[in-house]
C-alpha positions as CSV (number, residue, x, y, z in Angstrom):
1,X,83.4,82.2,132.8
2,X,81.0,84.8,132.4
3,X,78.6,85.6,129.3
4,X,80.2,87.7,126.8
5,X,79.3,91.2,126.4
6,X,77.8,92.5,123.6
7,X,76.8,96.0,121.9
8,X,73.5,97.5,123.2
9,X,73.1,100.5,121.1
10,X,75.4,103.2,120.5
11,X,75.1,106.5,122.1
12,X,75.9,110.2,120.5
13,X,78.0,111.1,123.2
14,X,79.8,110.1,126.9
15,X,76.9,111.9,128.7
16,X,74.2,110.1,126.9
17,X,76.0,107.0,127.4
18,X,76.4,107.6,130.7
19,X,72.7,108.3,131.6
20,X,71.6,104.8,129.3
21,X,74.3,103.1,131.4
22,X,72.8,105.0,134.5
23,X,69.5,103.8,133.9
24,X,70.2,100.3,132.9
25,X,72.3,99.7,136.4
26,X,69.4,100.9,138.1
27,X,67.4,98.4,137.0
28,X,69.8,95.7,137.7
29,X,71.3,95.5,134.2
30,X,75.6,95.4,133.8
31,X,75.7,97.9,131.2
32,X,79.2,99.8,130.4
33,X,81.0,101.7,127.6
34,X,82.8,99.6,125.0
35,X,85.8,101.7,125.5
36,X,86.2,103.1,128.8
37,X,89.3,104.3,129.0
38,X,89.0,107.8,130.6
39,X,91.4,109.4,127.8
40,X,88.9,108.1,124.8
41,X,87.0,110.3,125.4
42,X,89.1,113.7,126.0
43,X,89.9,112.6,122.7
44,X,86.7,112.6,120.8
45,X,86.5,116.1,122.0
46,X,90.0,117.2,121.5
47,X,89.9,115.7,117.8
48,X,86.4,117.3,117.3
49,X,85.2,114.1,115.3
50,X,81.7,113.1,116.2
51,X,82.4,109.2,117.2
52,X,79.5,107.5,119.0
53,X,79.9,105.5,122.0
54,X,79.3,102.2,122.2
55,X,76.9,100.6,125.5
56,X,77.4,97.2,125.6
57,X,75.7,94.5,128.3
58,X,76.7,90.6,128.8
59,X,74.8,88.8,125.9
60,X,72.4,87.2,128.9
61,X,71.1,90.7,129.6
62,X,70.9,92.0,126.2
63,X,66.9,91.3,126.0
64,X,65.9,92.7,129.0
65,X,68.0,95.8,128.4
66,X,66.3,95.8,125.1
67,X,63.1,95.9,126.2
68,X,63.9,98.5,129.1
69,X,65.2,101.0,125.9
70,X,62.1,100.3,124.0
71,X,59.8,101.1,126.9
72,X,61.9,104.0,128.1
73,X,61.8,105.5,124.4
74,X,57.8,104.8,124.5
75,X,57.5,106.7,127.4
76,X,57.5,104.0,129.9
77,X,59.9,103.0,132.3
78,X,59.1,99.5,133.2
């Protein structure tokens, strides 16, 4: 069975989750959005209510995708 996935940071919108889970996958991270089914969000922007999205990795990744966030925000990408 594989490690259980946990919640990476939460995300103002689909797109910006989109572009962290982007990034991470790039960098050989499993990264994906806690709820993706495609109608959650048509809904968020049908309801108008400003829900964030939650990124979430397998708990064995969650450091290194950490880190990758912190240097990204810092202005470094590795």
């Amino acid at each position: 069975m594989g490690s259980p996935w946990v919640v990476l940071t939460e995300a103002s919108d689909d797109l910006e989750a989109d572009i962290i889970i982007g990034f991470l996958r790039d960098r050989g991270v499993p990264a994906e959005k806690a709820d993706s089914s495609p109608y959650t969000g048509a809904m968020r922007v049908i309801s108008g209510m400003a829900i964030e999205v939650q990124v979430i990795v397998p708990e064995k990744f969650y450091d290194e995708a950490i880190q990758l966030i912190d240097n990204l925000e810092g202005g470094s990408d590795q």
